[in-house]
C-alpha positions in Angstrom: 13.2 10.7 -28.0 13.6 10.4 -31.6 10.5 11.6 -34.3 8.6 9.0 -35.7 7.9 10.4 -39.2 8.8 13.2 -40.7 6.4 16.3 -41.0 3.1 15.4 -43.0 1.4 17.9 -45.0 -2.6 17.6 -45.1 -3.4 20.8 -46.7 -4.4 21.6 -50.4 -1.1 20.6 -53.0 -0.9 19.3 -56.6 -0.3 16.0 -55.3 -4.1 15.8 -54.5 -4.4 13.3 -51.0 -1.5 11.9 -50.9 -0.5 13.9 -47.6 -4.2 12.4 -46.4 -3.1 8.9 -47.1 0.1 9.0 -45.2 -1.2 10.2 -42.5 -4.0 7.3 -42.2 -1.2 5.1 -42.7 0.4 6.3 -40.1 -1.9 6.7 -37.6 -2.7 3.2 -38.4 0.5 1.8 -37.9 0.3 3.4 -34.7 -2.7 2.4 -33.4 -1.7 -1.2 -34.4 1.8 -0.7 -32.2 0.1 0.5 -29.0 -2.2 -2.4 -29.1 0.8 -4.8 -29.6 2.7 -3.0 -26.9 -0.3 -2.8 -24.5 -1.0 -6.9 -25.3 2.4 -7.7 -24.4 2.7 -5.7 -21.4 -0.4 -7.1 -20.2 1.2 -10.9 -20.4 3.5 -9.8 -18.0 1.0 -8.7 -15.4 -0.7 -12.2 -15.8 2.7 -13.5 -15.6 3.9 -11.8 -12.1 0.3 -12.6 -10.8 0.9 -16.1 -10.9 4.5 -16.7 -11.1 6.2 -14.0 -8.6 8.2 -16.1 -6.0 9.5 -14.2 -3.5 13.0 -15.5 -3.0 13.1 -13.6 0.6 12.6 -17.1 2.9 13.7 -16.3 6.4 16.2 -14.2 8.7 17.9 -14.7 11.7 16.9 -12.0 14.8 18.4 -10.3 16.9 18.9 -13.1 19.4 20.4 -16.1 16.7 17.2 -17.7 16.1 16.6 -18.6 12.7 12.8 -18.1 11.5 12.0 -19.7 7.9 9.0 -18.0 6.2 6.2 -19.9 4.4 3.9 -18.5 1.5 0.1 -19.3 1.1 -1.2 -17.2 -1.3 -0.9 -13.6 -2.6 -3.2 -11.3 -0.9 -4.8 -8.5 -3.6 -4.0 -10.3 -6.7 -5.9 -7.5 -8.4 -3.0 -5.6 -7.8 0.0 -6.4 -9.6 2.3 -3.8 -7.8 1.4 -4.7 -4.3 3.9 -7.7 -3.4 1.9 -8.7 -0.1 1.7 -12.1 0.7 -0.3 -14.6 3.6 2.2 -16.8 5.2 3.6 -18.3 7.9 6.3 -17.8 9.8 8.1 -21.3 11.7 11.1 -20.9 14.4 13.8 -23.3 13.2 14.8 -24.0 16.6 10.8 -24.2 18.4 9.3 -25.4 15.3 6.5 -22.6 16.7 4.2 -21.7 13.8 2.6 -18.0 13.3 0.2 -16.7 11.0 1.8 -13.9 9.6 1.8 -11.4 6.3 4.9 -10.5 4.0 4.9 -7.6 2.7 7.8 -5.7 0.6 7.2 -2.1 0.2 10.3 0.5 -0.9 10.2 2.2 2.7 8.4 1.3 5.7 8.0 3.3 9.2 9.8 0.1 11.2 10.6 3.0 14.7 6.6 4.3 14.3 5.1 0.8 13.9 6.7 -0.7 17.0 5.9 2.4 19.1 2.4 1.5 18.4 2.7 -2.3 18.9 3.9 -1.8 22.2 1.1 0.6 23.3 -1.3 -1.5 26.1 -3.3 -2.6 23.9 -1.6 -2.4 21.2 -2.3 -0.4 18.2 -0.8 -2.3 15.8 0.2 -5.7 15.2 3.6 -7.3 16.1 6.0 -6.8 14.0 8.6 -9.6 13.8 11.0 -8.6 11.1 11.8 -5.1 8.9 14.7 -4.9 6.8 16.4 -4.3 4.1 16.7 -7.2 1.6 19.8 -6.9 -1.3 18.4 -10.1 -3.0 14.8 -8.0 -3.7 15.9 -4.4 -3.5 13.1 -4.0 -1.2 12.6 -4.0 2.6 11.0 -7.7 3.8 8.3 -6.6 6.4 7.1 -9.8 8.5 3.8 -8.7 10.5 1.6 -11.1 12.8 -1.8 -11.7 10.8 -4.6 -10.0 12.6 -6.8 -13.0 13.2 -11.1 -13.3 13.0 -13.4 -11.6 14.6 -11.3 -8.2 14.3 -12.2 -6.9 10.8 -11.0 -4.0 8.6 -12.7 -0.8 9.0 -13.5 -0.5 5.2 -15.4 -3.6 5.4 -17.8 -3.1 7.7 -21.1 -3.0 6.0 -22.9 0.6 5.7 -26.3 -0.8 7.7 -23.9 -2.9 10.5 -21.2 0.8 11.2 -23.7 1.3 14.1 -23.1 -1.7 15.8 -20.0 -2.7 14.7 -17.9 0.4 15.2 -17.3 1.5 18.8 -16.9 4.6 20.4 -13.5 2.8 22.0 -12.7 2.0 18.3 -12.5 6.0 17.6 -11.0 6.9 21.0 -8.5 4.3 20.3 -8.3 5.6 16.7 -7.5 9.3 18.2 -4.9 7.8 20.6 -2.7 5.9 17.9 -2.8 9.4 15.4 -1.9 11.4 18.7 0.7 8.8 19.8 2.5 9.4 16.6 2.7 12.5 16.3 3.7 12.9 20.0 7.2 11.3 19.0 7.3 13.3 15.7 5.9 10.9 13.7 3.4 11.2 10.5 1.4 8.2 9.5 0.0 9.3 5.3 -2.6 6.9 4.9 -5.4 7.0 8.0 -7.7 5.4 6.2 -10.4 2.9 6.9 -8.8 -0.2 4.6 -5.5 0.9 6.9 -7.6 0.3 10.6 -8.6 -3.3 12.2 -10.7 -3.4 15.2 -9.8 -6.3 17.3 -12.2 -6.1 20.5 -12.7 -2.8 21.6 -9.2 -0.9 20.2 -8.1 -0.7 16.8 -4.7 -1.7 15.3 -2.9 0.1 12.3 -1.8 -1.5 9.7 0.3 -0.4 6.3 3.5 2.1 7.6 4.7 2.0 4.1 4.1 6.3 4.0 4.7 6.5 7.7 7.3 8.8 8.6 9.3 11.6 10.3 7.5 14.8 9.9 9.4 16.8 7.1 11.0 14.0 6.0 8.2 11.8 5.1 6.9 12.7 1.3 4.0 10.9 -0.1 4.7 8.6 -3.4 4.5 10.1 -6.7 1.9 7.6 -7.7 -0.4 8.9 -5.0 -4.2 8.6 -6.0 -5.5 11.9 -5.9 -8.5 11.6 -8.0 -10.5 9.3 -6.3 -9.8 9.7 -2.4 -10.4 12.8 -0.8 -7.5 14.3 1.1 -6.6 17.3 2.7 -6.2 20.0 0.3 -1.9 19.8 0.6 -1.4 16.8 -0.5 0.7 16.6 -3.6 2.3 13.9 -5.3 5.9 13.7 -3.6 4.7 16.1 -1.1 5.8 16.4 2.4 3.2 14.1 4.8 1.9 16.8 7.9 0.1 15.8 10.8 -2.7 18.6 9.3 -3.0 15.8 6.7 -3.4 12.6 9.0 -6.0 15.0 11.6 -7.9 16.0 8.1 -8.6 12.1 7.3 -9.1 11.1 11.1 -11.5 13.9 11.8 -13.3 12.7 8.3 -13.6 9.1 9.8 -14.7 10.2 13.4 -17.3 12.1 11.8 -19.1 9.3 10.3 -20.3 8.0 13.5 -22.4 9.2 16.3 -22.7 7.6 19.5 -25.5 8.3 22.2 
């Protein structure tokens, strides 16, 4: 990195303030560059919020049949850096239509996400296409929408956890952690924006962390001011299943069931 100025003196001299001035004029200067450079950086998020096409638009599975993907509308515009999108997703061949959501994340937990979707009932939703995509750099992650009336966790109001939250909705919480980790897997994000509860079971969403245990690290970008977690959690980390019980034991406690 190269120096922006060279050194400034600001003490006492016989050149009285000059050393004061051209620091103010620096500092100035500055001041007037980080605005310009925050201003243009902040085009560009308005830009990707309503411009990004994904140019992912379909795959071909493992049988030959062609499936062409659809986008409605980008879900969590608020957040420039999470490409997720509500689609759907129409067999070439069938003309069969699904309600799906796009998703491209840098990793994703494909082998752990199935495991749970094939659980009776399921504990997560179908998964109908992972991979990697050259043409993005990313993988494409194609995952059936969860329909009404299951809702997210998270959004369940505070007065309405009572009634809405079941104690089949922990049990079945409990059983998709302990299914993971039975087949060596560690999940990162148990969290309640991360759980739906369709009917009496609950289905995981968001595998993007989910991983072998000792392999799996969490991101460096990891919020660790705002959300409580287990007290080994470090940005790039390794994910333990100490960390995953820590956060379900958190969200069990919250509700009491006579």
């Amino acid at each position: 990195m190269d120096q922006l100025t060279d050194g400034i003196t600001l003490g006492f001299s016989s050149s009285g303030g000059v050393g004061v001035r051209r620091a103010a004029q620096f500092l100035c200067a500055l001041n007037i560059a980080v605005m310009d450079i925050t201003g243009f950086f902040s085009e560009l998020i308005g830009w990707s919020l309503q411009e990004f096409d994904p140019s992912f638009n379909g795959y071909i599975d493992a049988i030959g049949d062609r499936y062409i993907v659809l986008y409605d509308k980008r879900l969590e515009p608020e957040y420039p850096q999470k490409a997720v999108f509500l689609g759907s997703l129409v067999g070439a061949l069938s003309a069969s239509s699904y309600v799906v959501v796009i998703k491209f994340p840098s990793a994703y937990g494909k082998d752990a996400h199935e495991l749970l979707a094939r659980q009776s009932p399921p504990l997560a939703p179908k998964l109908w296409h992972c991979a990697w995509e050259e043409q993005v750099g990313t993988y494409a992650v194609v995952i059936q929408h969860i329909p009404r009336p299951a809702v997210c966790m998270l959004d369940v109001p505070e007065d309405e956890l009572d009634t809405v939250v079941k104690r089949a909705h922990i049990e079945s919480l409990r059983t998709a952690v302990a299914t993971l980790h039975a087949h060596g897997w560690v999940f990162g994000d148990v969290r309640e924006g991360n759980i739906f509860l369709p009917e009496d079971s609950v289905q995981l969403i968001d595998f993007d962390w989910c991983g072998k245990e000792g392999e799996a690290r969490y991101p460096d970008d990891i919020n660790l001011k705002s959300i409580e977690w287990h007290e080994g959690v470090s940005r790039g980390g390794l994910i333990k299943k100490e960390h995953d019980e820590y956060v379900l034991k958190k969200i069990c406690d919250r509700y009491t069931f006579d």
